[in-house]
C-alpha positions as CSV (number, residue, x, y, z in Angstrom):
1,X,95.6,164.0,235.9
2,X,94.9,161.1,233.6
3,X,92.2,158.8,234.5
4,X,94.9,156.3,235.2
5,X,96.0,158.0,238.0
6,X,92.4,158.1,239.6
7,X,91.9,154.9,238.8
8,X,95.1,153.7,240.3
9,X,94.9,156.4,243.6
10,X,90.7,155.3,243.6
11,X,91.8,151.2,244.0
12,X,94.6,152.1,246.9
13,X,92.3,154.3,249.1
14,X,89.4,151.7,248.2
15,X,91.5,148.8,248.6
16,X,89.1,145.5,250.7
17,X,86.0,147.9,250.4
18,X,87.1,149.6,253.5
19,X,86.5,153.4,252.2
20,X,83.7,152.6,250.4
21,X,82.0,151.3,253.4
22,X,82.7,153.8,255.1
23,X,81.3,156.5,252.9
24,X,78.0,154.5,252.5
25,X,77.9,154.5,256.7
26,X,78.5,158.3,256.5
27,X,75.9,159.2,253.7
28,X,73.0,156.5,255.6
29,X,74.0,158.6,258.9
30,X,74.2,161.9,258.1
31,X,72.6,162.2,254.2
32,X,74.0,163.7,251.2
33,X,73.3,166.9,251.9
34,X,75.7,167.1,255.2
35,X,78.2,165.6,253.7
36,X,81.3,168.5,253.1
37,X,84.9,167.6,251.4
38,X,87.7,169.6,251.6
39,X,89.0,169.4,248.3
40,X,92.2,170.5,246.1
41,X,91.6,168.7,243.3
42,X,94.7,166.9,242.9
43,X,95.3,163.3,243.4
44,X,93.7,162.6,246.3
45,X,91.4,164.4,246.6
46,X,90.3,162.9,243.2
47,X,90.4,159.5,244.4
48,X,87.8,160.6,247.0
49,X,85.6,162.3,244.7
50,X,85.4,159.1,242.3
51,X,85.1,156.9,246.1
52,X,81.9,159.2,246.4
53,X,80.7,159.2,242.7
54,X,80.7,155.4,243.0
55,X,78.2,155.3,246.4
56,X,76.2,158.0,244.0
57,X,76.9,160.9,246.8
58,X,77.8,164.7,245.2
59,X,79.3,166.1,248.8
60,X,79.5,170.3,248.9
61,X,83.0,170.8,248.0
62,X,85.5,173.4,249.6
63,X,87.8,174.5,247.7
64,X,91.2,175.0,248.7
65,X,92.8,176.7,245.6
66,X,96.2,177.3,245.4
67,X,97.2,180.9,243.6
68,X,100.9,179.2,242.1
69,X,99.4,176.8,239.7
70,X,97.3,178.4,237.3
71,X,97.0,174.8,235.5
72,X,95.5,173.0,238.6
73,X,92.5,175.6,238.1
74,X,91.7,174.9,235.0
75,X,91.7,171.5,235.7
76,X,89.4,172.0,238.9
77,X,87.3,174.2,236.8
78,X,86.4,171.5,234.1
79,X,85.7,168.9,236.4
80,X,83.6,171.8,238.4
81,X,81.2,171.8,235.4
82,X,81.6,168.0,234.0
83,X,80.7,166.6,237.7
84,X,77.9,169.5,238.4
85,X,79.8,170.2,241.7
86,X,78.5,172.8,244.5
87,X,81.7,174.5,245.5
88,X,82.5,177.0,247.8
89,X,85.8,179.1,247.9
């Protein structure tokens, strides 16, 4: 996925502030370290990694890997070790 993409998929889901708000709210209620996100590491859940990156919150990611795209997981691997993510399978 091209940083466009984020970019573009980050401004929709972010669009007025409203998700950004309401990841601060969950990270002041709960902290960092209960915070959990199901993650594929396609579009989506992309955007909401960057939404979180942004409010400076590394949630524990779940990874929900999918055995017919070989590519995807060499994708979700490099941004495994860029972002210093703590993933469980």
């Amino acid at each position: 996925m091209s940083t466009t993409q984020t970019d573009t998929t980050t401004a929709a889901f972010t669009k007025h502030g409203v998700l950004l708000n309401d990841l601060r709210i969950l990270k002041d209620v709960h902290g960092e370290e209960q915070i959990a996100l199901a993650c594929s590491f396609g579009k989506d859940s992309m955007a909401l990694l960057e939404a979180f990156a942004e409010i400076g919150v590394k949630p524990a990611i779940f990874w929900l890997r999918d055995p017919f795209f070989p590519e995807k997981d060499k994708y979700a691997f490099r941004q495994i070790v860029e972002r210093e993510l703590r993933v469980f399978t």
